[in-house]
Residue, then its C-alpha position, 0 to 999 in steps of 0.5 A: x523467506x518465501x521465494x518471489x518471481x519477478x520479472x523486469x518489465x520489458x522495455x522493448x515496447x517502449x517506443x512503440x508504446x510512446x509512438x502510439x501515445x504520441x500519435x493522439x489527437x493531441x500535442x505531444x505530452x498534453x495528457x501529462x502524468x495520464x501518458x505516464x501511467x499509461x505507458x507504464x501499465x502497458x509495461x507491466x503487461x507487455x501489451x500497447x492495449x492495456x485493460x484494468x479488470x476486476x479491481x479490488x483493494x486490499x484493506x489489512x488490520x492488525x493491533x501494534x503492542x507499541x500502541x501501549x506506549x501512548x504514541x497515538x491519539x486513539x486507544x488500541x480497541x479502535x483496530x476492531x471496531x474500525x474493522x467491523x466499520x469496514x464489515x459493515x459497510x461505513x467507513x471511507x473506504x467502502x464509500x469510495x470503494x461503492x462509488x468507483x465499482x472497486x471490490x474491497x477484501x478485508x483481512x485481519x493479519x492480527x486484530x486482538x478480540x478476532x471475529x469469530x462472533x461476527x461470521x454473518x455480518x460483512x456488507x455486500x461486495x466486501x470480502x473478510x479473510x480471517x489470517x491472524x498470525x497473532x492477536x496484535x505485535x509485541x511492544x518493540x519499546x521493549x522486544x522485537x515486535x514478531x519472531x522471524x518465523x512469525x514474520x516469514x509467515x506474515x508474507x506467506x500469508x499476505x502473498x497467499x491473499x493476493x493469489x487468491x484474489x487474482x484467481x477472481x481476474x484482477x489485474x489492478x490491486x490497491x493496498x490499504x491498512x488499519x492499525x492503531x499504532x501503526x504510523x510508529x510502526x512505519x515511521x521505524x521501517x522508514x528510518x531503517x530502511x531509508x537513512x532518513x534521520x528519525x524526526x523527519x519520519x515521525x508524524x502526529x499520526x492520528x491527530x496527536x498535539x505537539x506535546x503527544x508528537x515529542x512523546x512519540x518521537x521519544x518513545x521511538x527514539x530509545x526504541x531504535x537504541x534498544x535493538x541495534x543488532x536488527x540489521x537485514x531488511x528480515x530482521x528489521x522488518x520482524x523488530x518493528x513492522x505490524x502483520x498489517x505490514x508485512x502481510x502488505x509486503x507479501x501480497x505486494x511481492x506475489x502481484x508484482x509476481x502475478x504482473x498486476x498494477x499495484x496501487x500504493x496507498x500511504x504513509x503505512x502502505x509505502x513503508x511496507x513497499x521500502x521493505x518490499x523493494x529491500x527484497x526484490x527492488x524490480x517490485x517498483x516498476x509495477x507501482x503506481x503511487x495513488x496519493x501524498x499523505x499528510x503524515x510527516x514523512x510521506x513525501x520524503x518516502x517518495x522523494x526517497x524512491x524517485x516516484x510522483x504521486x497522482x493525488x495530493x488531497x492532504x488527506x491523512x486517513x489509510x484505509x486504502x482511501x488513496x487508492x481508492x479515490x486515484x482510480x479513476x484516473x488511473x482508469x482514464x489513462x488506459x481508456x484514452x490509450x485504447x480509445x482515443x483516435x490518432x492523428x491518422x484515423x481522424x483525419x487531423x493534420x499533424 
C-alpha cells in the first residue's frame, strides 16, 4: 500500500477562527452551517483568510464485471458512452461544471473499448486522463473483482492524478464517478466497511423496479457468502471495489496529503471515502460532504461518520454533479469570512 502524509489539522486556530466568525455583523451562529464550513476550511489551511483557487472535479470511470449479474437497470456499454458524453461536453457534470467556472478531469481508471480512436475530441476546459488498470473489474459474484497488486495500483494511480492536478494550483478538489454496476460495487464496501447490514445498503441504483431491487440484493448476498476470507480494508476494497473507487480512494488520499478541501460527492464517492478513512482516518477532517443522495444507504453512510451534507435535492445522478452544484455555497462561506465587516470596522453595536 502506497504510504500517505496526513497531517491532523491544527486545532490551535480555532478560537481565533471563531473569534473572527463571531465578531461579524451578524447574530452569533446567523450564518449556520456557512460558518461551519468556513471554519473547517481555515483549518485545513491553517489560516483566518482562507481562498478556494483553481477548483476542479475529478469524474472517474470504469466498467464492473458484477454489471453481468443483471444488478442495473442499464447495460455495461453505457460506461463509454457516458464517458465520450462527458468528452463531449453534454452530460450534467459539464453543465454545471461550465456554470460555476469548475475545471473538470476525466479519467478512465478501466472503461472496456478504451479510447485511443477519440484522441481529438474532448470539449474545451475538460481535461482526459487515460490510466486504465484494466478494461472493467471482474465479476465478484464469483472471484475477486482486481488482485491486490492491481488494487495498490489503482491508488497509485488515482494519487498520481490528483498531484498533477494540484500542480495546476488547486486547492478545492470534488470526486465524481461513472460506472454501470457501481452502486453494487458500493453497496458491498459499505457493508463491509460499516457493520450496517446489507438490505439497508442496497439501493434501486439506476431505476431498478422492486423486482430488479431484490434481484440485486440476492445477487450481492451470495456475494458476500462467497468471499469471507476478504478481511483487511485492502482485501476488501480488491474483492469488491471498481478502479473508479479505489482510484477515488487514492486521489482523495494524496489531497488530504496536499492540505486541499475535498468535496465528497455521493453514494459511489463516499464508499470510497469509508475505505479512505479505513487507511488513514484524519482524511475526514479535510471533507466536505457536497449533498444526500437518493441512493438507499447514503444517509446512513453519513450517519455512519457523523457528517451533515450541504445539499438534499434527491438527486441520484454521481458524476461529481453534487460537488458541482454545493460550490457555490461553499464559495460564499469563504467570501463572507474574508469579506464580510465586523462588529468593529462598521461601526455597529454589538
Amino acid at each position: 500500500m502506497i504510504q500517505f502524509d496526513i497531517p491532523n489539522p491544527d486545532g490551535q486556530l480555532n478560537a481565533d477562527i471563531w473569534q473572527k466568525i463571531n465578531h461579524k455583523t451578524k447574530p452569533v451562529g446567523a450564518l449556520g452551517m456557512l460558518e461551519n464550513i468556513a471554519a473547517q476550511i481555515c483549518r485545513i489551511q491553517q489560516t483566518l483568510s482562507p481562498r478556494l483557487l483553481a477548483p476542479n472535479i475529478i469524474v472517474f470511470a470504469a466498467d464492473h464485471g458484477i454489471a453481468n449479474e443483471g444488478v442495473s437497470q442499464y447495460p455495461p456499454e453505457v460506461t463509454r458512452q457516458m464517458v465520450l458524453n462527458f468528452r463531449a461536453g453534454g452530460a450534467a457534470i459539464n453543465v454545471f461544471c461550465r456554470q460555476n467556472g469548475i475545471a473538470l478531469t476525466i479519467v478512465d481508471a478501466g472503461v472496456k473499448g478504451g479510447f485511443d480512436d477519440w484522441k481529438d475530441t474532448v470539449f474545451p476546459g475538460t481535461a482526459f486522463v487515460s490510466q486504465s488498470i484494466a478494461p472493467g473489474t471482474k465479476n465478484f459474484a464469483h472471484e475477486p473483482a482486481m488482485s491486490l497488486d492491481e488494487c495498490e495500483t489503482a491508488v497509485k494511480k488515482g494519487a498520481e492524478t490528483m498531484r498533477k492536478v494540484s500542480q495546476t494550483g488547486c486547492n478545492v478538489a470534488g470526486f465524481g464517478e461513472m460506472g454501470i454496476g457501481n452502486t453494487s460495487s458500493a453497496a458491498m464496501l459499505m457493508h463491509k466497511f460499516t457493520g450496517i447490514a446489507l438490505h439497508d445498503c442496497v439501493g434501486k441504483g439506476t431505476g431498478l423496479d422492486e423486482s430488479g431491487l431484490a434481484r440485486k440484493l440476492g445477487v450481492l448476498q451470495k456475494a458476500a457468502e462467497k468471499h469471507p476470507s476478504a478481511q483487511t480494508p485492502m482485501e476488501i476494497l480488491a474483492t469488491f471495489g471498481g478502479f473508479e473507487i479505489v482510484q477515488i480512494c487514492g486521489a482523495m488520499l494524496q489531497a488530504a496529503q496536499n492540505r486541499m478541501v475535498v468535496l465528497v460527492d455521493g453514494f459511489i464517492a463516499t464508499a470510497a471515502l469509508l475505505a479512505a478513512c479505513k487507511f488513514y482516518p484524519q482524511v475526514l477532517d479535510y471533507c466536505i460532504f457536497c449533498h444526500q443522495s437518493d441512493e438507499n444507504g447514503h444517509r446512513r453512510m453519513l450517519e455512519f461518520l457523523q457528517v451533515r451534507p450541504v445539499l438534499n435535492l434527491n438527486m441520484r445522478l454521481g458524476e461529481g454533479t453534487g460537488c458541482a452544484l454545493a460550490y457555490p455555497i461553499i464559495q460564499a462561506s469563504v467570501n463572507f469570512m474574508n469579506n464580510m465587516a465586523s462588529f468593529e470596522s462598521a461601526g455597529v453595536s454589538r
